[in-house]
Each structure stands twice: as structure tokens, then as C-alpha cells.
N, C-alpha and C positions, 0 to 999 in steps of 0.2 A: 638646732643645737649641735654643738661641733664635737667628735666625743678623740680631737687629735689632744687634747690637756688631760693626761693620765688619773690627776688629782679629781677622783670621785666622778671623772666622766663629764664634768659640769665646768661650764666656759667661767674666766676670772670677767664678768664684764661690769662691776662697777667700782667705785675707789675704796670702799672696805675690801673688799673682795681678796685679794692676795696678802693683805695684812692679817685678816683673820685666816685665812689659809696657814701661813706662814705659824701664828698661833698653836693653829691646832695640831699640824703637824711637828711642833715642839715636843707639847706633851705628848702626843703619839710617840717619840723618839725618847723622850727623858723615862714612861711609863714603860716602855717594853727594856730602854736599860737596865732600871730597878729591877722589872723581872725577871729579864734574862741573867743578871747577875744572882737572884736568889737563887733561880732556876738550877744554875749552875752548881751553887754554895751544895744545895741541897744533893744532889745527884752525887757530887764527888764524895761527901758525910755518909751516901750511901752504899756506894761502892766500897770505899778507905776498909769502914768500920762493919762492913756486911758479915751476917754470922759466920765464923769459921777464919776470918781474916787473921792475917797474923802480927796486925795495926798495933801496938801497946797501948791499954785499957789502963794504966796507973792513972790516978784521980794527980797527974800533972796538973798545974796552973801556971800560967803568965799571963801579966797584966800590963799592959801598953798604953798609956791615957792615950798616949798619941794619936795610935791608931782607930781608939774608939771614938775621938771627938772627931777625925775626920770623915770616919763612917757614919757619924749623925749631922756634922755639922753642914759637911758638903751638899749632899743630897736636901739638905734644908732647905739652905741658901738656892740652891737652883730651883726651889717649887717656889719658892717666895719669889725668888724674881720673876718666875712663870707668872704670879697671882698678881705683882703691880703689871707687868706689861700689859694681863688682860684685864686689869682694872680703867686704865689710862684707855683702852679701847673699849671697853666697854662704857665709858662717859662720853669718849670723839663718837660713840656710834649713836650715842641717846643725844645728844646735842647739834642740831641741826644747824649750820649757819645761817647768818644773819640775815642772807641776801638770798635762800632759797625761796624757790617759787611754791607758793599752796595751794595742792589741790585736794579736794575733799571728794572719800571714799566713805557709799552708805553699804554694809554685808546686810543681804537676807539671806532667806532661804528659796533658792538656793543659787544665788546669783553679786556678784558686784556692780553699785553701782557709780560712776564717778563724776562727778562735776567738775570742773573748769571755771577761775573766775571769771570767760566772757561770757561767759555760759552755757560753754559745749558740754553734752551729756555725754557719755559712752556706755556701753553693758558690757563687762568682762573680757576690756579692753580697755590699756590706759596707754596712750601716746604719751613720750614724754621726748626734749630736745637732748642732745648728746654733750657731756662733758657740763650739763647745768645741775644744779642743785636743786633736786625735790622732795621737799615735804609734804606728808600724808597726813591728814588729819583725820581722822575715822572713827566710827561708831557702827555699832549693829540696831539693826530694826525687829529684831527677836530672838535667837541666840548668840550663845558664844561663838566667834568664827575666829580664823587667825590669816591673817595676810602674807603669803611665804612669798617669795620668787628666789628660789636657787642660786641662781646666777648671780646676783647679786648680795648673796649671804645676806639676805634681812627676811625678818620673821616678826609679827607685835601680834597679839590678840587681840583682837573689834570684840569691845564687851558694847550689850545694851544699855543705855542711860547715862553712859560717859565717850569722853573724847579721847581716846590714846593718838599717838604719830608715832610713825617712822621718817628717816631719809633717804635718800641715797643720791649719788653722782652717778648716773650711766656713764660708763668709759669705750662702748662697743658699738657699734651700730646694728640690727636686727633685730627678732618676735623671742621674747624669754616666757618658758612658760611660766602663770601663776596658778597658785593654789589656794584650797583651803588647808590647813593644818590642823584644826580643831573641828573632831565632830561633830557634827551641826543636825544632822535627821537624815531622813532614807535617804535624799541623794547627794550626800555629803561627797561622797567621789566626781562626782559630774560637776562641783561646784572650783570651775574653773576658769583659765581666763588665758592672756598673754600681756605681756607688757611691750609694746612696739619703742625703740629708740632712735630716733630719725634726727637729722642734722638740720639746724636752729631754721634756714631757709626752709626744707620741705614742713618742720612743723609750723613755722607761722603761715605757710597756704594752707597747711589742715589745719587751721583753727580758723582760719578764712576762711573753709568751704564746710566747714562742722553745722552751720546754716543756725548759728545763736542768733537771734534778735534782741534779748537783751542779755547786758550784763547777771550777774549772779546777784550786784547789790541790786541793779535796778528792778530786776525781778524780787529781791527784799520789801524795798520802797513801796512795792504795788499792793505784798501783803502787808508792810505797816499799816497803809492807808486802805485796805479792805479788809482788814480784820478789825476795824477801830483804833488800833493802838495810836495813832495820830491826837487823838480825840481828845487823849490825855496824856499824853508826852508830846505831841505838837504845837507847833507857833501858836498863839493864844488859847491853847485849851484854858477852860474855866475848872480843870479838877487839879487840884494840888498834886504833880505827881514828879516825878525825879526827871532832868532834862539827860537827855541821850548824847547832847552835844561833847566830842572832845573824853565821852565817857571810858572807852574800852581801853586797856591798859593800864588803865587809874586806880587808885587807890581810892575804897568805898567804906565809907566808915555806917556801922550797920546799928541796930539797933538794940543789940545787944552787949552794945561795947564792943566790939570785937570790931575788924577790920578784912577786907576781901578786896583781891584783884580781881578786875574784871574781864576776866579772860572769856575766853569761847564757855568754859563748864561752868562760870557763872552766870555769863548770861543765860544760858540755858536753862540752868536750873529757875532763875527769875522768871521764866517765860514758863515752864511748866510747874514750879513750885514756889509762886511768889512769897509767901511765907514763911518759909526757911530761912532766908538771908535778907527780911526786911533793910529798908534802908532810914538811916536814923530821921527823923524828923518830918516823915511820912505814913500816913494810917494805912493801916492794910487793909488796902478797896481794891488790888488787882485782882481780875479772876483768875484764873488758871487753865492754860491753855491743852494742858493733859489731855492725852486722846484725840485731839481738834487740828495736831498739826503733824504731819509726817517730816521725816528725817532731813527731806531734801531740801522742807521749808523753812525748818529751824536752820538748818545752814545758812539761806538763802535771809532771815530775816537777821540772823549775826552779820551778816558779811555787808548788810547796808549799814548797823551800828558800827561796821569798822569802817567803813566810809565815812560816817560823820565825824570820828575821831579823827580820821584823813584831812579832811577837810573841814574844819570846825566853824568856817565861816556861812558854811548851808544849816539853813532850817530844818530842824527834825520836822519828817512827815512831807516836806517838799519833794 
């Protein structure tokens, strides 16, 4: 980490990075004007009018609209346009494009873990290619944790039992440190990491030499098909049960009338709480996978359901 960038010591290395910079040092500059301007008001009112002065005390008045609307009106208009510019960035920083790449981060205690759709693993270390777009898709395995990297001005909370993301573009090459941000238990400070940002050639031979044998779906497909679920969502099953095919994305009309996209937090939930979000014109005979699967499995069994969506001409359970 390079400490020649004065602004907080900490490199601009990804595409938010100096926008949000630029931001915050607005209102650092707009808030110390206000004050420095009170600051002032107040000092000369104190000096002018100090006991003994010989200031004139006559209950004078004048009244200026002029001047009073542009002493409110001004200062308004400049925190309102503070409030849209970092509204309009605060949606470009929660909206990930279309074309970014997804990897999946599981938080314990007291460690990161990340998966790779070829199916490279890492521990508190996430390679990513330089100038590409990535998306984080993450969950905790027990408490609250928070995903920071400095460097890159992004920060989300890894809560248990849901899925949050972040993005970001690396714009730099080299190790940024990562953090936790949220207290997690006794070694909440140790619960650290780096992000490495390597150029597109060096990360496709590290993800050649990360030593995957299989995909992330393939490894899905293995627990469709060794946990049963094949059995009754696969090619001739005999139990009435919903097809997986072309499923994820879709619009799922439920049994309650009601309707669900079938994103990552729903399938999810289907897989550990199938009776929540029944689906209409099916009885509830799944069991419930609670407790039976870990973080990196439920990833690992979405990400072949996103595959059949992919490719809707494969058999579920093939």
C-alpha cells in the first residue's frame, strides 16, 4: 500500500474509488464552510458587543428578505445537490453490471472463504483480473461480518441466512488489504485477508493452476444427485415435484397467490425452508435441508440450478 495519495493514506485503486473520494471531500469542504462561517459570525458578535464595548445597544432593526433567503436558500441548494450526486452514486455502487463476473464469498469465524465458478477455492485471499467487473455474492456461516477493502471504498455486511453483494472494477494492479468491519467474537481483528489484482493473462494461469477438477455447477450436479434431489426433480422421477428446468430467474407463481423470483434467496430458502414459498399446484412433501448442508454447498447446488436455466435443453439431475 502506497501512502504517496495524501487522501487518508489509502491508494484510489478501483472505479468508485475517486468518485466517492471526490464526494466526501465536498462535504468535508461545504461542512467546514458552514462552520467556519458560523465560527466567525459568532466571534466578531463576541468581540463587537463584549461587556464594556462602546457598540450601540438601541433595540435597532433592519430587515433585508433579500439577504435572508440567500442565507437559507443558498446553503440549501448546495446540500441538496450534495444529497442527489450521492444518491445517483449510491444506486451506480449497489448496481452491479450486467457483464460482471460472480464470485461467491462464505464469512465465519474467523476467516473468508471464496469460491470461483471453476471451482477454485481460496482462504482470505481473493484473486481478481484488472479493469473487470466483480460481483460478490455473500453470506455468513454464523455471525454478522462485514466485507471492507479500503482501497477500493466498498464495504456490505455478510449477514447469516441471506445473500447480500457488492462490486467493484479493480483499476490497479497489486495485494489491498481486506477486512472485517463488524464485530464477529474474540478474534475479530485477525479476521483478515488481501485482495490480489492481477492482469487478465496472469489470472487465467491462476485459475489453471488453482488445481479445480470440477466446476462449481458440476460439483452442484454431484450433490443434486447424492442428496436425492434428482429423485424427484429429475428426468422420470415418479413424485409430483416442480422441474428445475429454464427455472432460475423466472417468475414462480406460489401457493398462496402470491408470486416469487427465483433468485439465489429463493432458491435457498426452498432448499432449507420448503414450506415458506410453496409452489402452487404441488403438496408439500419436500423435506428440509436445515442443518444438512453447509454454505459452500447451497452455493454450489444454485449454481447448477443456474446452469439448467443456462442451458435448458439438459436434464435436471444429468
Amino acid at each position: 500500500m502506497t501512502t504517496r495519495n495524501f487522501l487518508v493514506l489509502i491508494p484510489q485503486a478501483s472505479s468508485l474509488a475517486p468518485r466517492i473520494d471526490a464526494l466526501f471531500w465536498v462535504m468535508i469542504g461545504l461542512c467546514s464552510l458552514v462552520a467556519v462561517g458560523v465560527f466567525v459570525v459568532i466571534v466578531f458578535y463576541c468581540i463587537r458587543y463584549r461587556r464594556g464595548s462602546a457598540a450601540s445597544r438601541e433595540g435597532w432593526h433592519n430587515q433585508s428578505l433579500g439577504l435572508e433567503l440567500t442565507w437559507t436558500l443558498v446553503p440549501c441548494a448546495l446540500f441538496i445537490g450534495v444529497f442527489v450526486w450521492s444518491l445517483f452514486l449510491f444506486v451506480e455502487a449497489r448496481t452491479p453490471p450486467p457483464d460482471a463476473q460472480t464470485l461467491y464469498v462464505v464469512a465465519k469465524q474467523w476467516m473468508w472463504t471464496i469460491q470461483h465458478p471453476g471451482g477454485q477455492r481460496e482462504i482470505n485471499t481473493l484473486h481478481v483480473p484488472v479493469n473487470t467487473p466483480v460481483r460478490l455474492s455473500m453470506t455468513s456461516q454464523d455471525a454478522i461480518h462485514s466485507f471492507y477493502v479500503p482501497a477500493f471504498r466498498v464495504k456490505q455486511d455478510v449477514l447469516p441466512g441471506r445473500y447480500t453483494q457488492l462490486w467493484f472494477t479493480a483499476t490497479r494492479l497489486g495485494r489491498f488489504p481486506l477486512f472485517c468491519a463488524e464485530y464477529c467474537g474474540l478474534d475479530h481483528s485477525r479476521m483478515g485477508g488481501a485482495v490480489v489484482v492481477m492482469r487478465a493473462d496472469d489470472y487465467s494461469r491462476w485459475l489453471a493452476g488453482a488445481g479445480a477438477r470440477d466446476t462449481l455447477a458440476e460439483q452442484g450436479a454431484a450433490l443434486f444427485r447424492g442428496r436425492g434431489c434428482s429423485g424427484c426433480h429429475g428426468d422420470g422421477a415418479v413424485v409430483h415435484a416442480p422441474s428445475l428446468l429454464g427455472l432460475y430467474g423466472g417468475s414462480v407463481q406460489l401457493a398462496d397467490g402470491g408470486r416469487a423470483i427465483a433468485d439465489d434467496r429463493y432458491l435457498r430458502d426452498c432448499i432449507l425452508l420448503p414450506r415458506t414459498q410453496r409452489v402452487a399446484g404441488y403438496p408439500p412433501i419436500m423435506p428440509s435441508f436445515a442443518g444438512q448442508l453447509t454454505e459452500e454447498e447451497l452455493i454450489a447446488l444454485i449454481a447448477y440450478i443456474k446452469s439448467l436455466a443456462a442451458a435448458p435443453g439438459a436434464g435436471a439431475g444429468q
